[in-house]
Backbone as a printed PyTorch tensor [residue, N CA C, xyz], in Angstrom:
tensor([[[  0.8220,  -1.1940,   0.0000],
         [  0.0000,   0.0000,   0.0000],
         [  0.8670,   1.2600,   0.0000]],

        [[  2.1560,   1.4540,   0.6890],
         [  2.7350,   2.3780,   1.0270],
         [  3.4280,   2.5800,  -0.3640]],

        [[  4.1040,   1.6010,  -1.6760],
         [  4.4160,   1.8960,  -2.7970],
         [  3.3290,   2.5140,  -3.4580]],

        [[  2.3420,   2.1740,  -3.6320],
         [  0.9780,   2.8590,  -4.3360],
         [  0.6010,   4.4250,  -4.0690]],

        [[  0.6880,   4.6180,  -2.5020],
         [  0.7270,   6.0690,  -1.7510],
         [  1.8440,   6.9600,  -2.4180]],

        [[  3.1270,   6.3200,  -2.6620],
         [  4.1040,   7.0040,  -3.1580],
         [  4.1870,   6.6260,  -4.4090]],

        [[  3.5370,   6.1740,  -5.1250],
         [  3.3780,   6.7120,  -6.7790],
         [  2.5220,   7.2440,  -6.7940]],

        [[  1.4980,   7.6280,  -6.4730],
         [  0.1250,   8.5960,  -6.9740],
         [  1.0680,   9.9280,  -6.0620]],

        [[  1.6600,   9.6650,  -4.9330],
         [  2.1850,  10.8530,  -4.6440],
         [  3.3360,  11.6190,  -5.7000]],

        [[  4.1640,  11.1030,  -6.1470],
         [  4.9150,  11.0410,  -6.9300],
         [  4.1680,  11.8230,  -8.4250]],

        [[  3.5070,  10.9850,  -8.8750],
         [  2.5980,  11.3430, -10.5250],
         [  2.2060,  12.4450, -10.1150]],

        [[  1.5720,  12.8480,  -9.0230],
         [  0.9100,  14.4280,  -8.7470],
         [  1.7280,  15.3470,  -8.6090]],

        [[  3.1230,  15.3560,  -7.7930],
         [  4.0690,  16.3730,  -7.8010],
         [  4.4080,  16.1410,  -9.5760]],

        [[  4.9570,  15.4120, -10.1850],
         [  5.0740,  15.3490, -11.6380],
         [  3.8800,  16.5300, -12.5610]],

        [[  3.1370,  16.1770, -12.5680],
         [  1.8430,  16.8140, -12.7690],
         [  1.4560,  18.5350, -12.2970]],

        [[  1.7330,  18.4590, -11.4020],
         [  1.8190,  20.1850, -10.5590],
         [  2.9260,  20.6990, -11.3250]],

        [[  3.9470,  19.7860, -11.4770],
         [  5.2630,  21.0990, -12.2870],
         [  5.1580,  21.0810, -13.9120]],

        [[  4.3640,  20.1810, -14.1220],
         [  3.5280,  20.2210, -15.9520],
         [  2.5920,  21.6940, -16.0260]],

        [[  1.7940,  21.8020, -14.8910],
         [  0.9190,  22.3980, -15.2310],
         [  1.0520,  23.8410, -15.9720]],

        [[  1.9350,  24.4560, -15.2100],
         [  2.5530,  25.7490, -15.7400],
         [  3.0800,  25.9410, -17.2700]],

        [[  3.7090,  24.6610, -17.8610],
         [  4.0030,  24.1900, -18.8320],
         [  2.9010,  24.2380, -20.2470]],

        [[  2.0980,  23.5060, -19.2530],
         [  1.0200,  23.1450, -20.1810],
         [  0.0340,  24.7640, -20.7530]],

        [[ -0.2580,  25.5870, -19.3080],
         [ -0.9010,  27.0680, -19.6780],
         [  0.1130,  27.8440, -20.9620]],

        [[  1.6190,  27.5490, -20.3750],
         [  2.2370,  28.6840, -21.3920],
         [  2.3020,  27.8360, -22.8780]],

        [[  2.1380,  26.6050, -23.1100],
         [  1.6740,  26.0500, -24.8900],
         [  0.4760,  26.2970, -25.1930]],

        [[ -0.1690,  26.4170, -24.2240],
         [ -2.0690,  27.1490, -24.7420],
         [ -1.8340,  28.2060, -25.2900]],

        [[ -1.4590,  29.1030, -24.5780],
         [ -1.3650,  30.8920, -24.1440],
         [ -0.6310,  31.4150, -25.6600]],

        [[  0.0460,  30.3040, -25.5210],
         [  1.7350,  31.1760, -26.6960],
         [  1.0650,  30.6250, -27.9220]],

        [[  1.5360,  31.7460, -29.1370],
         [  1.4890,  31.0150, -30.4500],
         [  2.6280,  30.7040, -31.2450]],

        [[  2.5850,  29.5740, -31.7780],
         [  3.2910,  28.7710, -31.6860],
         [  4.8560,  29.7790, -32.8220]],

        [[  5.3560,  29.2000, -32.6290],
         [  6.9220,  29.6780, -33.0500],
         [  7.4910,  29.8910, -34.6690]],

        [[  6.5960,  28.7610, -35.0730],
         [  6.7090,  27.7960, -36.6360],
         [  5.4630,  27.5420, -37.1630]],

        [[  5.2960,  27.1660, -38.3710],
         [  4.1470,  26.8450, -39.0040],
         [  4.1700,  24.9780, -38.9840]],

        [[  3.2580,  24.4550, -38.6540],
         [  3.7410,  22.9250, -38.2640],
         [  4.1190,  22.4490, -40.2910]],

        [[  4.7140,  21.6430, -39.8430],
         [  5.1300,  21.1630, -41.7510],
         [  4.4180,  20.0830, -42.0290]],

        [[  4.0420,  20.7410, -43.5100],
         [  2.7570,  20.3460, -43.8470],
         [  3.3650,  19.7850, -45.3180]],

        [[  3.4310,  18.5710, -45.6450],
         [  4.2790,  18.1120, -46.9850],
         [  3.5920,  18.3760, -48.1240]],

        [[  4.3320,  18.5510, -49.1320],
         [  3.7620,  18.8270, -50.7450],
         [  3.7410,  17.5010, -51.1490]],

        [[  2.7240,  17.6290, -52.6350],
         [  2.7720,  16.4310, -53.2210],
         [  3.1050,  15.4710, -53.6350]],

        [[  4.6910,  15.6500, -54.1460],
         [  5.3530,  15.1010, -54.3630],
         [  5.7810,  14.8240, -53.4190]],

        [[  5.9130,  14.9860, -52.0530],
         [  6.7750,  14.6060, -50.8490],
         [  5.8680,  13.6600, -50.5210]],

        [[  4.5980,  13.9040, -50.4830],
         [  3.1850,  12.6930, -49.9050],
         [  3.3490,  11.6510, -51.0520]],

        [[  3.5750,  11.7680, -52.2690],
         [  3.7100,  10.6770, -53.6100],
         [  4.7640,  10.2480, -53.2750]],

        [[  5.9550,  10.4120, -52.6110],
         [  7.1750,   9.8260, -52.7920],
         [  6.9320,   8.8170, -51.1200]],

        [[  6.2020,   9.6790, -49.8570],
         [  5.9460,   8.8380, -48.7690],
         [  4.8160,   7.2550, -48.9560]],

        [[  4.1810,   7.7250, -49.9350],
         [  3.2680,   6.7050, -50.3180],
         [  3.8260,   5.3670, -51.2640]],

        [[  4.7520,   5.8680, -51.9280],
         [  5.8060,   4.7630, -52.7000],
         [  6.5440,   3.6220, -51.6610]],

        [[  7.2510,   4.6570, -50.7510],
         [  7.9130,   3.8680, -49.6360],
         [  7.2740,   3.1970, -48.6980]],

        [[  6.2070,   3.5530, -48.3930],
         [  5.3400,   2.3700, -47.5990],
         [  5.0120,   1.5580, -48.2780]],

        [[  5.0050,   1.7960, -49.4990],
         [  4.1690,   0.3960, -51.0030],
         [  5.7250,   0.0300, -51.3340]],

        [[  6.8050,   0.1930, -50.4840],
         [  7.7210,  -0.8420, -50.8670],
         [  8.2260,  -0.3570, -52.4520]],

        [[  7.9470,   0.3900, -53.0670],
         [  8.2180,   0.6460, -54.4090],
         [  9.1450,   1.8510, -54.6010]],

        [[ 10.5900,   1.1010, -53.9200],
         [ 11.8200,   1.7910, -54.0230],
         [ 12.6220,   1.6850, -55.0620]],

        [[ 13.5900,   2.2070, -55.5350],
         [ 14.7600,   1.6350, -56.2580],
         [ 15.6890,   1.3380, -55.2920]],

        [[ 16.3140,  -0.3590, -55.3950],
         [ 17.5390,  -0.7650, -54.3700],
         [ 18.8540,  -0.4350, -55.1960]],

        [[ 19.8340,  -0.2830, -54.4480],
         [ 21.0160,  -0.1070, -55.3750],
         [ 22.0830,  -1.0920, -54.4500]],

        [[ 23.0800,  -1.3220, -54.7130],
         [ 23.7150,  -2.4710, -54.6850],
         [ 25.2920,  -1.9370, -53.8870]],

        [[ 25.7290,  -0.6890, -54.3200],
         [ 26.7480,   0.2820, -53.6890],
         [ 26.1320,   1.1310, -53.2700]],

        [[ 27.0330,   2.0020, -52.6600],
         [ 27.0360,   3.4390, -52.2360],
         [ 27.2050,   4.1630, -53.7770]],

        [[ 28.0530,   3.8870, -54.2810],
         [ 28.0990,   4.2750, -56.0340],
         [ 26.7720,   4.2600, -56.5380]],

        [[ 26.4360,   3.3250, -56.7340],
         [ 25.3730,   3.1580, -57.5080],
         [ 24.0890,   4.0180, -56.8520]],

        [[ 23.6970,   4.1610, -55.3150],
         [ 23.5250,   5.4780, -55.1380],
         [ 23.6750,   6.6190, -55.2070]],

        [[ 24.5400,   7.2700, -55.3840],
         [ 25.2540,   8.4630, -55.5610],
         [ 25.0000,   8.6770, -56.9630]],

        [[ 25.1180,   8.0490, -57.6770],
         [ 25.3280,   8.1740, -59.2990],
         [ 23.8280,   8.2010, -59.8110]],

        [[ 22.7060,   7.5010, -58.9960],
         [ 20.9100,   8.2040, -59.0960],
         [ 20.7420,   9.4050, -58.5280]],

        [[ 21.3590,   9.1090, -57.5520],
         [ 20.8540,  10.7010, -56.9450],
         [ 21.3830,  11.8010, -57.4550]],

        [[ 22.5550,  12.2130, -58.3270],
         [ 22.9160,  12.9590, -59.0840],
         [ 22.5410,  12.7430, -60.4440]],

        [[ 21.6120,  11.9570, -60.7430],
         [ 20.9400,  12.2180, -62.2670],
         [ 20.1590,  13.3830, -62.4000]]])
């Protein structure tokens, strides 16, 4: 019982020093514009989850696509 007392005691001091934290990310606007990908960046993320990469075999043989 006395471990249980001292984790809920524990999570609440945790929690009390969030709180202040938490008002000034409400309050404030934000710093940056969150990034928001273009089409081609969403067409190229959608390839790589479908596995539909080009493999290359060196570091050469990379280098030498990516500079086409």
């Amino acid at each position: 019982m006395n471990k249980f007392i001292f984790s809920l005691a524990t999570r609440s001091h945790q929690i009390t020093q969030l709180m202040p934290l938490n008002e000034v990310v409400q309050e404030q606007p934000m710093l940056c514009e969150p990034l928001i990908p273009n089409a081609k960046t969403v067409k190229a993320m959608r390839e790589a989850r479908q596995r539909k990469t080009t493999k290359h075999k060196t570091i050469a043989d990379l280098m030498a696509n990516l500079l086409v």
